[in-house]
PyMOL commands that place a pseudoatom at each C-alpha (Angstrom):
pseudoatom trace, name=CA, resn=UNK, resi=1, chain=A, elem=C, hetatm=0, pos=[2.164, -19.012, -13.949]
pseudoatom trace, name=CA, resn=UNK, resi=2, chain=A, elem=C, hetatm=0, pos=[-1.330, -19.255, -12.482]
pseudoatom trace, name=CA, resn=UNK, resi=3, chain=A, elem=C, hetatm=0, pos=[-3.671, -16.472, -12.182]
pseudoatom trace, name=CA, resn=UNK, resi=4, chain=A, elem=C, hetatm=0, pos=[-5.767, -16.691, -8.471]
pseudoatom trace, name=CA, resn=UNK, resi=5, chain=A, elem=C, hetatm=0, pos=[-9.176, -18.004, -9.478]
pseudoatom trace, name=CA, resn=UNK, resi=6, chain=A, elem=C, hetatm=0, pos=[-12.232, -16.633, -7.552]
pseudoatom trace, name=CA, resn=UNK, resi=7, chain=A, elem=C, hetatm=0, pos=[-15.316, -18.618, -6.686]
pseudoatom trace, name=CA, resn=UNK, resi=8, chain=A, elem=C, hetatm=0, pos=[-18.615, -17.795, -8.322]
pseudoatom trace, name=CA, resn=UNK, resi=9, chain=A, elem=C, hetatm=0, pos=[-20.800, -15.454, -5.972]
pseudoatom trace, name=CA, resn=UNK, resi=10, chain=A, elem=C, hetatm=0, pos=[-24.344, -14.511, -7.612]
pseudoatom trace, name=CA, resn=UNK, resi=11, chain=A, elem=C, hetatm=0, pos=[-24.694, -10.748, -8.252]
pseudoatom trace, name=CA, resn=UNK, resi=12, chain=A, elem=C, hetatm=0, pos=[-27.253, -9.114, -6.310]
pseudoatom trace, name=CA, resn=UNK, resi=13, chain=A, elem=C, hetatm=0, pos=[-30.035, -8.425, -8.759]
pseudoatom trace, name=CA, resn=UNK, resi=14, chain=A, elem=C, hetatm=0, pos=[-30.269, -7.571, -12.637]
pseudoatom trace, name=CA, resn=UNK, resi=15, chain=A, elem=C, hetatm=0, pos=[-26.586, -7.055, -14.423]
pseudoatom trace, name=CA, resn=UNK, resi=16, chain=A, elem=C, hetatm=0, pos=[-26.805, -4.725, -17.539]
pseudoatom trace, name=CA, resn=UNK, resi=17, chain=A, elem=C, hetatm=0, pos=[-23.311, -5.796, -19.223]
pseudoatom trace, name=CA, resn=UNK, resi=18, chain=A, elem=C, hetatm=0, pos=[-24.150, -3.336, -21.785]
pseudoatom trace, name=CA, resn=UNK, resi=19, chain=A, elem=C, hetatm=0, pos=[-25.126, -0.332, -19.864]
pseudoatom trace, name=CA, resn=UNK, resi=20, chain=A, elem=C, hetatm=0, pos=[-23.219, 2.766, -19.292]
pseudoatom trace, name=CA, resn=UNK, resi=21, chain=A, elem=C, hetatm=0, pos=[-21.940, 1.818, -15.832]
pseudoatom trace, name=CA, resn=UNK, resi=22, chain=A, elem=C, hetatm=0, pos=[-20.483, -1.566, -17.085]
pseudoatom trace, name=CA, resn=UNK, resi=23, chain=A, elem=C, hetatm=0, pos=[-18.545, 0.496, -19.848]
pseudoatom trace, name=CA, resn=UNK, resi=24, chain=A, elem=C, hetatm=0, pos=[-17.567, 2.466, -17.113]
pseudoatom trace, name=CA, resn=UNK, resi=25, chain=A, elem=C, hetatm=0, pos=[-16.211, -0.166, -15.587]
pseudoatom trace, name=CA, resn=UNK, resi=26, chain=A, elem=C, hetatm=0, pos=[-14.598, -1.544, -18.607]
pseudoatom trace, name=CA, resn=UNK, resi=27, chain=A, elem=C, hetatm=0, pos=[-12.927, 1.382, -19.528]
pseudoatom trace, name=CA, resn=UNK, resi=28, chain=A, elem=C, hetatm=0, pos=[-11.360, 1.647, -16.231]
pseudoatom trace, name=CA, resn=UNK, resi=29, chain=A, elem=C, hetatm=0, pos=[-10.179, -1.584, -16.142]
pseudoatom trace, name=CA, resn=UNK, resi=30, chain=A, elem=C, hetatm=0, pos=[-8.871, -0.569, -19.586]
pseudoatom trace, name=CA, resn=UNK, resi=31, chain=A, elem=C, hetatm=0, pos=[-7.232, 2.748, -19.028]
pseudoatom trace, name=CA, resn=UNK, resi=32, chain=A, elem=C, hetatm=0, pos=[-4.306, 1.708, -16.434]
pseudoatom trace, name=CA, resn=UNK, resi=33, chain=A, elem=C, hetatm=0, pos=[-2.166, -1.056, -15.713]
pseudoatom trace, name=CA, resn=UNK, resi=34, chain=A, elem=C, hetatm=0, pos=[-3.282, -1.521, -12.069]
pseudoatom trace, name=CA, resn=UNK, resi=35, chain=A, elem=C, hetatm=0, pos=[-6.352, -0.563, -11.149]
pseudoatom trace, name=CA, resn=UNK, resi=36, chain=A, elem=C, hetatm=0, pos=[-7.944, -1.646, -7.957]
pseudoatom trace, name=CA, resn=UNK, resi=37, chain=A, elem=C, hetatm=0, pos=[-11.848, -1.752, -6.427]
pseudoatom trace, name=CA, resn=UNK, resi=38, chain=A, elem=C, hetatm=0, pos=[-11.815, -1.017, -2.791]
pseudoatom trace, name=CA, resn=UNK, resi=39, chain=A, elem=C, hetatm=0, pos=[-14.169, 0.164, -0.117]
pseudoatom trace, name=CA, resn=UNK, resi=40, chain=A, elem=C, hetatm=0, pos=[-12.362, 2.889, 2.087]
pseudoatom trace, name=CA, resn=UNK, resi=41, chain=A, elem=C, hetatm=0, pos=[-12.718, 0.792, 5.180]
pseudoatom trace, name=CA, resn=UNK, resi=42, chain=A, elem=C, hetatm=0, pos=[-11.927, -2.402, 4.110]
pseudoatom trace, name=CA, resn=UNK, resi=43, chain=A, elem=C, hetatm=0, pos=[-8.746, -3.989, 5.730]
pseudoatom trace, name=CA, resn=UNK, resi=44, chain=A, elem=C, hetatm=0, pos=[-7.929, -6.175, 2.332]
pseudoatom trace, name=CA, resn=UNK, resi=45, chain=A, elem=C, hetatm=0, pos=[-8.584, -3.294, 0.208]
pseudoatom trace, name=CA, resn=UNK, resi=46, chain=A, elem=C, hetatm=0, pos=[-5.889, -1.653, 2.042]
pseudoatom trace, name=CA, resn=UNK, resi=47, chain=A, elem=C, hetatm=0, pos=[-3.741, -4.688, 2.047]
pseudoatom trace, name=CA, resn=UNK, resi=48, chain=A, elem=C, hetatm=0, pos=[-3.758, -4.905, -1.877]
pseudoatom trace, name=CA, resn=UNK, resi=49, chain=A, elem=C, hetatm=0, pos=[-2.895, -0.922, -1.861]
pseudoatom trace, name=CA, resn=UNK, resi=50, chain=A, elem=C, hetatm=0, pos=[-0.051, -1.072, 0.630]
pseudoatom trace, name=CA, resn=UNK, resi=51, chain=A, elem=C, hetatm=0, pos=[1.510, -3.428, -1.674]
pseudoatom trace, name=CA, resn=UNK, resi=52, chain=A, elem=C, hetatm=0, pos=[1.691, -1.286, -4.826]
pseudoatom trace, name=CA, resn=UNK, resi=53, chain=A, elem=C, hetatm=0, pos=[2.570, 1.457, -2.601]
pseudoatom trace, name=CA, resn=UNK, resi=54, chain=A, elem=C, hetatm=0, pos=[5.244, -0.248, -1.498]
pseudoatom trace, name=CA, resn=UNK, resi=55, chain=A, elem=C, hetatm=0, pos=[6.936, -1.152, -4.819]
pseudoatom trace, name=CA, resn=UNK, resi=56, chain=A, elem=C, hetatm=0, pos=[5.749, 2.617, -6.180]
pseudoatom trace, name=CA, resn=UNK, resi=57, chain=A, elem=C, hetatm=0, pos=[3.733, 0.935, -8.614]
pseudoatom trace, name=CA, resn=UNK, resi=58, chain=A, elem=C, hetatm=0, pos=[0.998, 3.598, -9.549]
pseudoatom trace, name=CA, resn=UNK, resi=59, chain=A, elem=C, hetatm=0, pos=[-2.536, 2.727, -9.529]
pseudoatom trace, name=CA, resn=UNK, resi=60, chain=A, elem=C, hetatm=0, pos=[-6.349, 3.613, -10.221]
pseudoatom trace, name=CA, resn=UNK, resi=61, chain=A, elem=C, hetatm=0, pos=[-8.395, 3.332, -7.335]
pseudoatom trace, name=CA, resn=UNK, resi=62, chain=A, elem=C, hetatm=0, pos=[-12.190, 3.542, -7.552]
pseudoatom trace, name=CA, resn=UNK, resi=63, chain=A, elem=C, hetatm=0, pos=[-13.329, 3.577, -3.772]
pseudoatom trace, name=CA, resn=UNK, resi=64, chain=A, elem=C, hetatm=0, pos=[-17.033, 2.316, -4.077]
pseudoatom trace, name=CA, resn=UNK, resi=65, chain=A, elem=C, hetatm=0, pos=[-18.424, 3.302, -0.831]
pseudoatom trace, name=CA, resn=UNK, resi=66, chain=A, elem=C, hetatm=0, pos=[-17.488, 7.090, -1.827]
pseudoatom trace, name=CA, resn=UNK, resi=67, chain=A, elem=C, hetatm=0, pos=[-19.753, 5.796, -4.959]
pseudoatom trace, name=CA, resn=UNK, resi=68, chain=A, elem=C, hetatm=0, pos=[-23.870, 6.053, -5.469]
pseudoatom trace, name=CA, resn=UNK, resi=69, chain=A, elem=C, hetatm=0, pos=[-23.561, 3.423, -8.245]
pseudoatom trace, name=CA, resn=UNK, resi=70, chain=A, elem=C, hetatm=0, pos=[-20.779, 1.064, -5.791]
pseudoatom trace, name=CA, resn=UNK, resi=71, chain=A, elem=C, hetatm=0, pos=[-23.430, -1.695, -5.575]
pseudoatom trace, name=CA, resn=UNK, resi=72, chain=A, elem=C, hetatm=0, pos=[-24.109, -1.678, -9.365]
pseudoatom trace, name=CA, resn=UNK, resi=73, chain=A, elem=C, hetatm=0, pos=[-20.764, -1.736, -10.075]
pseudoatom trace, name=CA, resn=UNK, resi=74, chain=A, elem=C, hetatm=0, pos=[-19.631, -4.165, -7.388]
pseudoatom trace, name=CA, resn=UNK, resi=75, chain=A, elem=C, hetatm=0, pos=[-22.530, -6.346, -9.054]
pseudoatom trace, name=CA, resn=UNK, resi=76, chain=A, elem=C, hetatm=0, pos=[-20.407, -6.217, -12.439]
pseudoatom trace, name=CA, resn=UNK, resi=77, chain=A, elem=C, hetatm=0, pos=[-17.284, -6.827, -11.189]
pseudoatom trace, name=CA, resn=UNK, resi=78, chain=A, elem=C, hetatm=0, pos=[-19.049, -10.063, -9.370]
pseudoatom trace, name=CA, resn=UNK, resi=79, chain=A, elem=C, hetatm=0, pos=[-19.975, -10.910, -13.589]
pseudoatom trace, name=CA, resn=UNK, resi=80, chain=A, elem=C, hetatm=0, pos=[-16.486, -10.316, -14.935]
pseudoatom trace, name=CA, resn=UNK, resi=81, chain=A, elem=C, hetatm=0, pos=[-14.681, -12.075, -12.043]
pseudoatom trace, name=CA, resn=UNK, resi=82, chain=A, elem=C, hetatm=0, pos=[-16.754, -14.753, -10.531]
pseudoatom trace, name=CA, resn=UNK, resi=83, chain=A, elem=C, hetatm=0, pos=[-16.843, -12.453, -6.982]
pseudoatom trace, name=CA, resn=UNK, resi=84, chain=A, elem=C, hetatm=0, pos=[-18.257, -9.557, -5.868]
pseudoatom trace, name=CA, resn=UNK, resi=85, chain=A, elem=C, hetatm=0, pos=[-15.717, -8.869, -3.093]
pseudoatom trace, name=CA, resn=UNK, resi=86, chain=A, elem=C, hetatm=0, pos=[-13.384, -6.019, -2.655]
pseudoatom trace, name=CA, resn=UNK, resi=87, chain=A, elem=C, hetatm=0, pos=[-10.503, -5.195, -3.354]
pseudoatom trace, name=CA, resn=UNK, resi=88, chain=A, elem=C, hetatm=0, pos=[-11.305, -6.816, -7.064]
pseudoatom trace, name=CA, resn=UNK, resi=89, chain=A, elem=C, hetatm=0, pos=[-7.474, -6.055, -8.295]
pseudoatom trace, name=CA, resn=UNK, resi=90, chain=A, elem=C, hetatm=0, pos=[-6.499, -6.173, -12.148]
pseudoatom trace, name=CA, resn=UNK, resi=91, chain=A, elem=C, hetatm=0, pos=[-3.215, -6.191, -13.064]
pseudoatom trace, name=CA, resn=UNK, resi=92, chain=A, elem=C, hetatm=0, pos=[-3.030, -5.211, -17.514]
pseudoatom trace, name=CA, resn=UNK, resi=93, chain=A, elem=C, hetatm=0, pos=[-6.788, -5.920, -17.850]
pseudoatom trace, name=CA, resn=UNK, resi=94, chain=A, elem=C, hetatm=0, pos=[-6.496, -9.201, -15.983]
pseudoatom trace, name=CA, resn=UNK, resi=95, chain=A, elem=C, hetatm=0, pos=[-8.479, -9.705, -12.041]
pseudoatom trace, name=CA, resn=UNK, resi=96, chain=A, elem=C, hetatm=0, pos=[-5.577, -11.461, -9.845]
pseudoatom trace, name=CA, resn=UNK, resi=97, chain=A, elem=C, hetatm=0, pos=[-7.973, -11.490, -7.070]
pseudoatom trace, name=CA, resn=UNK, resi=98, chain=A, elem=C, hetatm=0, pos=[-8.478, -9.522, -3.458]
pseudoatom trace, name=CA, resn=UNK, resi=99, chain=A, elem=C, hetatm=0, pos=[-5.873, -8.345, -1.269]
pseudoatom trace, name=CA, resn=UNK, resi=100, chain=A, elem=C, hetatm=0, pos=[-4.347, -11.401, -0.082]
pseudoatom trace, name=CA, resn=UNK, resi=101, chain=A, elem=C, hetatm=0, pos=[-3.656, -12.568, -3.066]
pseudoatom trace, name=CA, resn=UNK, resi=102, chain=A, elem=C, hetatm=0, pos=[-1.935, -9.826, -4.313]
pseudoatom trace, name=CA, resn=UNK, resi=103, chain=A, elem=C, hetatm=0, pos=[0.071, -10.054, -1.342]
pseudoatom trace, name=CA, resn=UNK, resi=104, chain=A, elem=C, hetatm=0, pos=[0.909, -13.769, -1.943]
pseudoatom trace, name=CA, resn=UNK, resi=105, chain=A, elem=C, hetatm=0, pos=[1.536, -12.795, -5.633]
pseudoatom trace, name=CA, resn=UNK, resi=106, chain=A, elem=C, hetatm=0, pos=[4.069, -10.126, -4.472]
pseudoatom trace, name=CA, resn=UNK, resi=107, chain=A, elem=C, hetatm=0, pos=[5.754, -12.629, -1.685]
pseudoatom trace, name=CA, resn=UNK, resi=108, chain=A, elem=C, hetatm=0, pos=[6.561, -15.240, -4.746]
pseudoatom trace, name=CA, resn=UNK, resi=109, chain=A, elem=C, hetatm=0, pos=[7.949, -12.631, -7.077]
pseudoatom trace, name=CA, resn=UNK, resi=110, chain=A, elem=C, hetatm=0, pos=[4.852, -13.129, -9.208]
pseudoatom trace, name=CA, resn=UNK, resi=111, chain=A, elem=C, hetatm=0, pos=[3.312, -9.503, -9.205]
pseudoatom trace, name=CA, resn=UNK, resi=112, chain=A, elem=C, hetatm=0, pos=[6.528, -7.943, -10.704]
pseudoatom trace, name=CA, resn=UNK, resi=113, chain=A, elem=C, hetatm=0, pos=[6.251, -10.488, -13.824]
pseudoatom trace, name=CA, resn=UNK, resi=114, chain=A, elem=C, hetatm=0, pos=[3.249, -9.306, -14.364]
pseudoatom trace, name=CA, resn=UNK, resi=115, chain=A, elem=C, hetatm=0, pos=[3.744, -5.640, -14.217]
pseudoatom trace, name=CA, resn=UNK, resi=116, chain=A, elem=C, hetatm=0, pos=[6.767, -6.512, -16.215]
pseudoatom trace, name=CA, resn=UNK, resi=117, chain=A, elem=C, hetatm=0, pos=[4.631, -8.235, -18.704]
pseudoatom trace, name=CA, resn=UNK, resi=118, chain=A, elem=C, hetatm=0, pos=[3.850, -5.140, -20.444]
for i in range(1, 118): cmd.bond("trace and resi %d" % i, "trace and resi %d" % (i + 1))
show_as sticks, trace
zoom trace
């Protein structure tokens, strides 16, 4: 099976991969099988949630617009995944990309293998 590969944005300024806001972000991804990045009014964050909400797959949601440090770690996410656009959706520590394609993951059958996976 191939994983959704995302294109290589540049991350708006400086990137401390080592600071306390990238082991934030690193724990996060770490703590939960799904855990999604989303801005509150963003149709494709909402997308990717409607999806798990739809199988009743739990998930962590950090909302970075609700978020002083949302740019910083937006910027991060842009470092571990190649893109700094939202939803940024990882599935057992792994980003499967934005909204649609957790939505084209879900159509094929795809997501479920992977939530089976562990």
């Amino acid at each position: 099976m191939d994983l959704i590969s995302c294109p290589r944005l540049p991350p708006k300024g400086p990137v401390d991969m080592d600071g306390p806001i990238a082991k934030y972000v690193k724990d996060t991804i770490a703590q939960d099988m799904v855990v999604i990045f989303s801005k509150t009014y963003c149709p494709y964050c909402k997308l990717a949630k409607e999806v798990f909400d739809g199988i009743k797959k739990t998930y962590t949601c950090v909302e970075l617009d609700n978020r002083n440090d949302g740019d910083s770690i937006q910027n991060i996410l842009g470092v571990i995944t190649g893109a700094r656009t939202v939803p940024r959706v990882f599935v057992n520590g792994v980003c499967i990309g934005g909204g649609s394609d957790v939505k084209e993951l879900h159509e094929k059958g795809e997501l479920q293998k992977l939530l089976a996976a562990k």
